[in-house]
C-alpha positions in Angstrom: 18.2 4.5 -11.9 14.8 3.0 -13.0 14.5 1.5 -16.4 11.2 2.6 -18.2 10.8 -1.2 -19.2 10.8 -1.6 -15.5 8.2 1.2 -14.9 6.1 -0.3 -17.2 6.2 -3.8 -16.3 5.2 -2.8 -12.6 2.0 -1.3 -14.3 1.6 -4.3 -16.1 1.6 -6.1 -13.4 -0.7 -4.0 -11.6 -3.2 -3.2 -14.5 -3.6 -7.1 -15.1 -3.4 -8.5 -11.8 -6.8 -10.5 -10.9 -6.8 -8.9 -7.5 -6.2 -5.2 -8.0 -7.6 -5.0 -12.0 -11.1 -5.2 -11.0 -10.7 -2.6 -8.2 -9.0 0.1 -10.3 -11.7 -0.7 -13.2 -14.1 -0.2 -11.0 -12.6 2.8 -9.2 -15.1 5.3 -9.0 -17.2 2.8 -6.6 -14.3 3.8 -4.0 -16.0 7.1 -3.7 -14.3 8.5 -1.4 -11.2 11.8 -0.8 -8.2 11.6 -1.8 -8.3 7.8 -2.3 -5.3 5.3 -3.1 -5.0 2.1 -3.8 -1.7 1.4 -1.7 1.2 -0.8 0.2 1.5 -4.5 0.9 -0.9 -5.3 -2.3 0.9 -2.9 -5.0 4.3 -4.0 -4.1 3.4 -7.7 -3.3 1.9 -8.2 -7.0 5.2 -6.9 -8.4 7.2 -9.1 -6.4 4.7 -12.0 -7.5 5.6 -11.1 -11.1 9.6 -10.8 -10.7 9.1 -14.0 -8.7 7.1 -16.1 -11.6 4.6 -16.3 -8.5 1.0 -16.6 -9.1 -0.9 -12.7 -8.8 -2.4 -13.4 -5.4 0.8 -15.4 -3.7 0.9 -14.2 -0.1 -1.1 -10.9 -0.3 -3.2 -10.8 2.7 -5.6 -7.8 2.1 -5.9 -4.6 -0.2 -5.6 -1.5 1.5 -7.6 1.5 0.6 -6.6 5.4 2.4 -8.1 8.0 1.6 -8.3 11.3 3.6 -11.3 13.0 5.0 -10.5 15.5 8.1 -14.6 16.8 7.9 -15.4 13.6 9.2 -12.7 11.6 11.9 -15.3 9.5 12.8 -14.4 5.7 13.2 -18.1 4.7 12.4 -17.9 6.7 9.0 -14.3 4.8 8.6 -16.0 1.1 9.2 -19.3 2.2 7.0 -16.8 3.0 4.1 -14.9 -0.2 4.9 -18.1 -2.6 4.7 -19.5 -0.3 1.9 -16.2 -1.1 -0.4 -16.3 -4.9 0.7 -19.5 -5.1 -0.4 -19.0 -3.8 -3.8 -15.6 -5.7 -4.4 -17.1 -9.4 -2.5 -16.3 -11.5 -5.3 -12.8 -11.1 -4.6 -11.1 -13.4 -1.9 -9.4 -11.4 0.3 -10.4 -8.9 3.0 -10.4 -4.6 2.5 -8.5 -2.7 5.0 -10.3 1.0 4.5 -8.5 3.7 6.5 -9.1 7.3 6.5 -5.7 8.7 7.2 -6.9 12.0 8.4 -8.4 10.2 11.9 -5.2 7.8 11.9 -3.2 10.3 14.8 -6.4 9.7 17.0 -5.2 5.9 17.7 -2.1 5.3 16.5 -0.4 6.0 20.1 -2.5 3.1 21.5 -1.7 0.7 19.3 2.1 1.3 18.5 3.1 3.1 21.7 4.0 6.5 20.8 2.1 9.6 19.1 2.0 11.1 15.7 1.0 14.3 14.2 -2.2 14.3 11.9 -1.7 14.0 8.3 -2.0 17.2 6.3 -2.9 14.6 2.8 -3.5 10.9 1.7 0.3 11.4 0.1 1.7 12.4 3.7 0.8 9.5 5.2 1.9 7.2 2.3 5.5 8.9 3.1 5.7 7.1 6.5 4.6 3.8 5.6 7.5 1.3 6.7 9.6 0.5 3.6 10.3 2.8 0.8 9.4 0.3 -1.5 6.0 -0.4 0.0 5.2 3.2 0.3 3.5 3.2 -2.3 0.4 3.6 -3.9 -2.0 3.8 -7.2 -5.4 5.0 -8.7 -6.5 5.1 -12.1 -5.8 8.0 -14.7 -6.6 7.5 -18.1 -5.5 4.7 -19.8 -3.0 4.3 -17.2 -2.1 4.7 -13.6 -1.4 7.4 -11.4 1.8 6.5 -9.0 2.1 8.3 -5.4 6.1 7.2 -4.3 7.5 9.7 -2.1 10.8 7.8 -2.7 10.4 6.5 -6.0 10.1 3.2 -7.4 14.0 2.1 -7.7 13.8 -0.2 -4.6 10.5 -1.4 -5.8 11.6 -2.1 -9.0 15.2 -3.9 -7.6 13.5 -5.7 -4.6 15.1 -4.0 -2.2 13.7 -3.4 1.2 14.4 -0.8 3.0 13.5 0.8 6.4 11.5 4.4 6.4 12.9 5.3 9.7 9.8 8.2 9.5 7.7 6.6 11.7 8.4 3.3 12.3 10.4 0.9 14.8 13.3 -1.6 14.1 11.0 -4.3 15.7 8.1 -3.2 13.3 10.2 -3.3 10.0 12.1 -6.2 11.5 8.9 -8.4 11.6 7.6 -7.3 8.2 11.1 -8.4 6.7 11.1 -11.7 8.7 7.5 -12.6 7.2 8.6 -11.0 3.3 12.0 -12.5 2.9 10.4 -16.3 3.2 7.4 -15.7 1.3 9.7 -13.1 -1.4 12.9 -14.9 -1.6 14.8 -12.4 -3.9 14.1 -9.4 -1.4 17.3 -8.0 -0.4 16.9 -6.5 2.8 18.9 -3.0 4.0 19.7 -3.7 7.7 18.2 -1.1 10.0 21.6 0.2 10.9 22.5 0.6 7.5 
């Protein structure tokens, strides 16, 4: 079970961190449906704290989803992706801006097999590939709103474990194999587990 000093040192970590900070302050320049702040870049800035790491220590980009089934276009997709590197350029790493409403209409050519559309921005966070990465954050009041279909326990514990939703062993195997080197205290659930 989750500890609230836990909880709250995760937003801590979050609500100060150099890379993520200055986005959530400066949230409503997102502008866009359903929008969350989510994965690799929420999780990896907790790790870096139970770590002692510096903030940015192996974080390779900061996702933005949001969801917008009126337009599936991929041009609207890369205008809100250069739009939201533009406003956030003094940072040093790169935006990944995906509208998870379009994501069915490509996802069977680049991983091989089809999935259905997603209903909500919350839907597709539910299939991202570890339960402790599936995970995301926007601002609400003083505070932040958290999106974790499966909590925050294996976050919190750095556990990794598969979400067999969507993904493949190979997939979560690969993530793992570049995590565990960088992230050294990640325990790792075997997919067979």
């Amino acid at each position: 079970m989750t500890d609230s000093r836990d909880v709250a040192s995760f937003e801590t970590a979050v609500l100060t961190s150099p890379l993520l900070a200055p986005v959530l302050d400066a949230w409503r320049q997102i502008d866009l449906p359903d929008a969350w702040l989510v994965a690799g870049a929420v999780a990896q800035t907790f790790w870096n704290q139970a770590h002692g790491f510096q903030p940015a220590f192996g974080i390779k980009d900061i996702d933005i989803v949001y969801h917008d089934a009126a337009d599936l276009s991929e041009a609207a997709e890369i205008r809100n992706s250069w739009r939201i590197s533009r406003a956030f350029s003094a940072l040093p790493l790169r935006f990944d801006v995906k509208n998870e409403a379009r994501v069915h209409l490509w996802y069977e050519d680049k991983f091989g097999y089809p999935i259905d559309p997603y209903e909500s921005t919350e839907a597709a966070i539910a299939t991202f590939p570890t339960t402790a990465t599936a995970i995301g954050v926007r601002p609400s009041g003083d505070g932040l709103q958290v999106c974790a279909p499966f909590g925050l326990d294996d976050l919190l514990d750095l556990t990794l474990r598969p979400n067999k939703v969507q993904i493949t062993p190979a997939i979560y195997r690969a993530k793992v194999a570049r995590w565990t080197v960088l992230w050294p205290k990640l325990k790792v659930i075997d997919w067979k587990a």
